[in-house]
N, C-alpha and C positions, 0 to 999 in steps of 0.2 A: 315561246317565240322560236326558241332555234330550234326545237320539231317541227312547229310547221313550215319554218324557211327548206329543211330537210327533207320534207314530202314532197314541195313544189319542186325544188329540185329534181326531185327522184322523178316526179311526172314527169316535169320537163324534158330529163333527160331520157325517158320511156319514151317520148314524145318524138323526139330529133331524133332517137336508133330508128323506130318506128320508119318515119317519113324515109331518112338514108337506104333504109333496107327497101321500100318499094320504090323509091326514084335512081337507086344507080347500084344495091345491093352489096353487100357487108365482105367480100372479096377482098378487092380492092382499095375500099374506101374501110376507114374507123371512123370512132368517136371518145374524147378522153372521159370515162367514166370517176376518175379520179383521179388526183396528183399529189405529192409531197413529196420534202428528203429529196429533192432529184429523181425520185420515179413516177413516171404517170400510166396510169392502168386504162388501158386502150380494148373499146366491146369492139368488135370485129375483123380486119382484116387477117379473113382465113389464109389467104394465101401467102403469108409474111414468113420470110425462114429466120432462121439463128443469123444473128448480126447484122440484120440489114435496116439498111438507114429507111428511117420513118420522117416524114413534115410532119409535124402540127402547126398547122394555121391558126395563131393566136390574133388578137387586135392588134400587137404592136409588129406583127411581121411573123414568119414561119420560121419555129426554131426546132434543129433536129434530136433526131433520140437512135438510139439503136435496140433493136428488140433482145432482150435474155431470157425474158420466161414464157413459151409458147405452150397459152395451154388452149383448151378446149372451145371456149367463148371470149377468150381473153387474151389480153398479151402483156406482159410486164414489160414496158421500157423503161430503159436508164436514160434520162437526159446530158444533152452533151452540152453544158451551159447552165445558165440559172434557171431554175423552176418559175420565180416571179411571175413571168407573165401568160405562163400556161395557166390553165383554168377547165373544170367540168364542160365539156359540152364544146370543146375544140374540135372541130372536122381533123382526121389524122390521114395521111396518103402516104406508098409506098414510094420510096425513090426510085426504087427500081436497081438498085446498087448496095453491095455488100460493103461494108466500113472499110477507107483504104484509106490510106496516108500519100502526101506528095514522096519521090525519090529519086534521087538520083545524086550527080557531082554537085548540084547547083546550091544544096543543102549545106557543104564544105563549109567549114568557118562561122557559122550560125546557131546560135540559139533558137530553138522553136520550142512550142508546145507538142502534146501529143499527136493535134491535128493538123501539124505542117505550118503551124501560122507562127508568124516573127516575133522573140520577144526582146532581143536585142536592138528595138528602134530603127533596124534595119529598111532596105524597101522590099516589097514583097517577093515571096518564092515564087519562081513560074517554073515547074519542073515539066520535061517530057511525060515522064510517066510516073503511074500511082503502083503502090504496091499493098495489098490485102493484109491487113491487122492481123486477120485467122489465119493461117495457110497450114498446108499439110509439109511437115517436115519432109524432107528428103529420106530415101528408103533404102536400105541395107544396102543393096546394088547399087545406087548412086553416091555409095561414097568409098572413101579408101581412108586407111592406116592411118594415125598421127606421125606426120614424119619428119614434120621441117621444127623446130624450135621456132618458140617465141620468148623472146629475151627479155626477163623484166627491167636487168641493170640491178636487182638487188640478189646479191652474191647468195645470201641463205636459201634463196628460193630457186634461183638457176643451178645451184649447187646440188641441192639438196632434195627440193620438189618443184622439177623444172616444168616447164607447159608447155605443150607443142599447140602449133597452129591447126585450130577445129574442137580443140580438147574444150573441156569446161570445169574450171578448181573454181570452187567456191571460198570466201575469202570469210571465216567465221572468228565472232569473237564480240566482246561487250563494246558499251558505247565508248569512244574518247580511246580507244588502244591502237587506233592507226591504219585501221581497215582501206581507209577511203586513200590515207596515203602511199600506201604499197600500190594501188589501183593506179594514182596518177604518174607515179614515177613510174608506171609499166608505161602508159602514153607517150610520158617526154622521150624514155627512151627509143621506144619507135622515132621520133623525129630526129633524136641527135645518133642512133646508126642507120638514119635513112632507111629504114624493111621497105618504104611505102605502104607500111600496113595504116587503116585510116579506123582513127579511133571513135565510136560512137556511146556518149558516155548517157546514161538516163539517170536522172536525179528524181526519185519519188517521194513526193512531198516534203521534198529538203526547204531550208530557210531562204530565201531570194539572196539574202546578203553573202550567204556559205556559196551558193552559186555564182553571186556574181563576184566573191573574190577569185574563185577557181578559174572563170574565165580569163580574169586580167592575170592569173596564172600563167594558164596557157599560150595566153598571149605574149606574153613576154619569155616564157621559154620557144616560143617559136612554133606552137602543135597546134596552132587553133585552125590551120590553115588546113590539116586533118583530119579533122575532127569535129564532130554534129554532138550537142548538146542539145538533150531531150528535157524539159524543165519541166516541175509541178512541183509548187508550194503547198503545204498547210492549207490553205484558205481554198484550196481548188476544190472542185468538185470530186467524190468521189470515182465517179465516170474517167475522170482522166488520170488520177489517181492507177486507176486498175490498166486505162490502155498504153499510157508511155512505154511499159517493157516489150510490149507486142508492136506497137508503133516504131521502135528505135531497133526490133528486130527485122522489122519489113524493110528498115532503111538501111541497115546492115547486110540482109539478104542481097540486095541488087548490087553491092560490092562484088559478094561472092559468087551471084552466077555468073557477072563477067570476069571471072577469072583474077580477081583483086583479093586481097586477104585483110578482112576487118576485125577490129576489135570490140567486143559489146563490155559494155560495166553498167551492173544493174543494180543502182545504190538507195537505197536497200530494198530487198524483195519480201521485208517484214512488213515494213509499209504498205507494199504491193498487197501481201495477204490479209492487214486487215482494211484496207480498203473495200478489196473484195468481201471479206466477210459483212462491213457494213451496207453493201448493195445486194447481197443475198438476204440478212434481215428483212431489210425493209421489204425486198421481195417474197416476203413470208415462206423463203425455202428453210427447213428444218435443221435446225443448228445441232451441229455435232461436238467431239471431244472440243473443250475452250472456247466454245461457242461457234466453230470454222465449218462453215458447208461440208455436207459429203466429199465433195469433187475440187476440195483447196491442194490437194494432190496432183490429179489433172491442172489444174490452174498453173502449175510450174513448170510438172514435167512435158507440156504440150510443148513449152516457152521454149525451155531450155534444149529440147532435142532437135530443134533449129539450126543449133549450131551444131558446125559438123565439116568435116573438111570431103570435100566433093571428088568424085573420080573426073578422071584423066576428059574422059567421054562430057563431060557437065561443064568443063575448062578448067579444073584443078584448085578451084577458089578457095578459100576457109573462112570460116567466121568461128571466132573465138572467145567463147564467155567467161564472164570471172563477175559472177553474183554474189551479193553480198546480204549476210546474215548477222543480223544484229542477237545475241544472247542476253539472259538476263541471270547475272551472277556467274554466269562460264557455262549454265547448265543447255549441252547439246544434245540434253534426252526427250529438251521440250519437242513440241507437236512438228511447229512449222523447220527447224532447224534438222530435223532427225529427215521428213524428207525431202528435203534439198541435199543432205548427205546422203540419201540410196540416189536422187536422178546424177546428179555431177560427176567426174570423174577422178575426184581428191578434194581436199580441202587443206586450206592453209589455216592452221587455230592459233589466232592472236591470245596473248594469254596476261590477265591484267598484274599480276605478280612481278611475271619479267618487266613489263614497261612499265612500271614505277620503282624497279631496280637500276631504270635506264637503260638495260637491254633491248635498243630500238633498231629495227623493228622487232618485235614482241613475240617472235613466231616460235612455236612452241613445238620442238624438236621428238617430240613423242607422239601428239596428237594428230601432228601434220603430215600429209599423204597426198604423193601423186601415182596414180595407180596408170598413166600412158606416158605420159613426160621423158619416161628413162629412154624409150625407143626415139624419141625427137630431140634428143641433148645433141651439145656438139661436141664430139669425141674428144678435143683439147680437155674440158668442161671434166668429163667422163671418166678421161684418165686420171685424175686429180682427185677428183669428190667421192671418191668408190667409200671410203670409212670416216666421211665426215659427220655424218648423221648418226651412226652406231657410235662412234668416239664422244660427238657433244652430248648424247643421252647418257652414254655411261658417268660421263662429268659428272653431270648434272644431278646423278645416281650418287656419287662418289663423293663428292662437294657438301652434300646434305649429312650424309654418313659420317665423314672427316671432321662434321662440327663438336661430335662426340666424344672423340678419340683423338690425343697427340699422336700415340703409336703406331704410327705409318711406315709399312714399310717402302724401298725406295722407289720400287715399281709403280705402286700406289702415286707416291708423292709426283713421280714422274707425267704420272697418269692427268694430276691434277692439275699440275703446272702448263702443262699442253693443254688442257680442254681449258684452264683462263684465257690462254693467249688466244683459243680461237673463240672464245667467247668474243674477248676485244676486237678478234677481224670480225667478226659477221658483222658488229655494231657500224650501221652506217646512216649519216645523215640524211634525210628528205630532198629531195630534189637535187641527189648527188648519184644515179645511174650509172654504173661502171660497165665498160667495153668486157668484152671472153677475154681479151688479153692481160688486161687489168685485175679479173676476176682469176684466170688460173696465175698468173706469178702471184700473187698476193696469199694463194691457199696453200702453193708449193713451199714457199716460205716457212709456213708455220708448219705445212704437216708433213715435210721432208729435213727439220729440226734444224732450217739455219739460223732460223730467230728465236734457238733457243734460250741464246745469255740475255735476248734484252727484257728486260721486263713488263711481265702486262700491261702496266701503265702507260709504255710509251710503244705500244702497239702500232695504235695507230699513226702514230708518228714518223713511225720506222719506214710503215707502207707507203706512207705518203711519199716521203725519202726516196726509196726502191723507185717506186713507177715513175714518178720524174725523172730520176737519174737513165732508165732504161728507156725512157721517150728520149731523152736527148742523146742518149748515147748509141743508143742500139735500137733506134724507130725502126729502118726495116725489116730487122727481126721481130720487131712485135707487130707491125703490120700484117707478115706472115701466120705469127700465132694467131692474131685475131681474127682469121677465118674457119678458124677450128675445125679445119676436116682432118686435122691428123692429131694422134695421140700425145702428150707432150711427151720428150724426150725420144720420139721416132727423128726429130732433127737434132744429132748430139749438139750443133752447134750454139744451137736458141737455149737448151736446156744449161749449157756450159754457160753461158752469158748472162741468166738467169741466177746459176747459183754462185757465179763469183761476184757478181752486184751483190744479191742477197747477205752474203758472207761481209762484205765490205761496207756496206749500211750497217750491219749487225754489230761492226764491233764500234761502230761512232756510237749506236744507242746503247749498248750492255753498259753495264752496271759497275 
């Protein structure tokens, strides 16, 4: 029975190309020869390019696709919605229009999907203008240097491997070590030092629940009112799955040609690749190393070099990424992880040892790299952090070694007693973003050895102490430090004020 239900078919649909091709001709017009999985395989429309929006005229109404595999008599679409009610022998038409997204200000404060539409209950988007999913990155000449900082608020990474505006640090490491929270605390702090930089966070195929606590996050720290949240759940289609990072960069884009500075977070771009690998299967293109298309390399690096901080001539905009790579067991030799580490420009490596030591965040002082950052610090920042990276590695070196051996000599011992204490400053809570002025008294402290009597334990205590005392006592001088264009200690006065607080918290907490 089901051959010959398969024959009549096959006529039928010989039948309907047949008739199409002599009444209006195979151009312009298709027909779905097949469908499943979210792809429907469409005989004609020659003249259909890469990504352009398709109808299919089903019985329940005409739902759209975008073209991916253009071949010779055929065309592979990916559906943008459910398959259900597409069916063999659906009439298919061009729209006439390459896949864009809504964009602009009016997106601020909203949750949408990958195709502009509302999923915070909201009323609908009406945006001026659309911006193209695909687009060609900006080009050697239309851009300039990393020059300005972008400030996360968490000291090991402004210290250490800081990020300028345009730059792109990829944020790697296993499930549950804090990835996503380094990403948010970069957003809040844009809102509590004011940059106006406007955050656009995309979530691929995260849990609605993890979303929707993040929102009432943001909400109550105060960012959402800067901030476009691009949503896809589990249960979504592949198809959206694959375009949120492209869609939440088009929306990022229109910051940056008008001369605005945004922030992309693309959590996670693991998802994003096997997404796409499941819409290349089914599209019967040829699986390569881990089963991943030829071109899941293209598929990132296209993404990622979007971002880019623009010349003077273009209005000086930036957009700034910080992609996220999930690992399985720490290992960053696999496929998809190794090239997101060649397109990026450093990476931050969470590491699951230290954050179940409670060393949080978990960032892993050997593996982690910013390779533009140095040129975009703020010089206060600069003057300070020059040997904190070489010092907490050697610790870290030294601490493993010293479990061997009592016989230390005092250099050694010295060596180690400093790298615990600055172990305890880097450790910083979630959703607690520190100011440049906050961030360098806090590092002078410990690695100009005024807090040297008190001990590890009561680290953090100490600092807490300091910065308070030095807000109420001497605000205009930290006002001044926290604009960080001069090196500390170029104003002996700030520097003096600094180490006699320092010196005078130090001996309430010693020991």
């Amino acid at each position: 029975m089901a051959e010959i239900a398969l024959t009549e078919l096959s006529a039928s649909l010989r039948q309907a190309i047949a008739g199409l091709e002599a009444s209006e001709g195979l151009e312009k017009v298709g027909i779905v020869t097949r469908v499943g999985d979210g792809v429907a395989w469409v005989h004609g429309l020659r003249e259909a390019g890469y990504s352009e929006v398709l109808e299919i005229q089903t019985a329940n109404g005409v739902v759209e696709a975008f073209a991916l595999n253009l071949m010779e008599d055929e065309i592979g679409a990916v559906l943008l919605g459910s398959d259900q009610g597409v069916s063999a022998g659906d009439k298919v038409q061009l729209k006439g229009e390459v896949l864009s997204v809504p964009v602009g200000p009016e997106l601020l404060g909203r949750v949408v999907n990958p195709l502009g539409q509302p999923l915070d209950g909201g009323p609908e988007i009406s945006t001026k203008q659309r911006g193209l999913v695909e687009r060609e990155a900006v080009g050697v000449m239309g851009r300039k240097s990393v020059h300005e900082p972008l400030m996360t608020g968490i000291m090991s990474i402004d210290a250490m491997f800081p990020i300028g505006r345009g730059q792109r640090e990829l944020i790697i490491g296993d499930r549950q070590t804090g990835k996503t929270a380094i990403a948010i605390d970069t957003m809040i702090n844009q809102a509590r030092q004011k940059t106006g930089v406007v955050n656009i966070y995309v979530a691929v195929g995260q849990k609605l629940s993890k979303i929707a606590r993040l929102v009432e996050r943001l909400k109550a720290e105060g960012v959402m009112e800067q901030t476009i949240v691009v949503a896809t759940s589990p249960s979504d289609p592949a198809s959206l799955l694959y375009l949120a990072p492209y869609a939440g960069t088009a929306m990022g884009e229109y910051f940056r040609d008008n001369s605005q500075h945004a922030l992309m977070i693309y959590d996670d771009l693991t998802k994003h690749a096997v997404a796409y690998r499941q819409m290349s299967l089914l599209l019967r293109r040829p699986p390569g190393r881990e089963a991943f298309p030829g071109d899941v390399f293209y598929l990132h690096s296209r993404l990622l070099e979007r971002s880019a901080k623009v010349s003077d001539e273009l209005g000086a905009g930036s957009l700034t990424a910080l992609p996220i790579i999930e690992t399985q067991a720490g290992d960053i030799s696999a496929y998809i992880p190794t090239n997101v580490i060649s397109i990026t420009d450093g990476q931050i490596f969470m590491e699951t040892d230290l954050f179940y030591q409670g060393i949080r965040p978990a960032i892993s002082a050997g593996l982690s790299v910013s390779r533009v950052g140095g040129a975009a610090q703020t010089k206060a920042l600069k003057s300070v952090s020059g040997n904190l990276k070489l010092g907490l590695s050697q610790f870290r070196e030294l601490a493993s070694f010293a479990q061997f051996g009592s016989d230390l000599d005092a250099e050694t011992k010295a060596q180690i007693s400093r790298g615990q204490r600055l172990t305890e400053l880097l450790k910083q809570s979630q959703y607690q973003p520190l100011s440049v002025w906050q961030q360098v008294v806090s590092i002078v402290a410990v690695s100009e050895g005024y807090f040297d009597e008190v001990p590890a334990s009561k680290i953090k205590d100490a600092q807490s102490a300091l910065l308070g005392r030095l807000w109420v006592e001497s605000k205009e001088q930290m006002i001044t430090l926290n604009e960080g264009t001069d090196k500390f200690g170029q104003d002996e006065a700030i520097a003096q004020t600094v180490k006699n607080t320092a010196m005078a918290v130090a001996k309430e907490f010693a020991e």
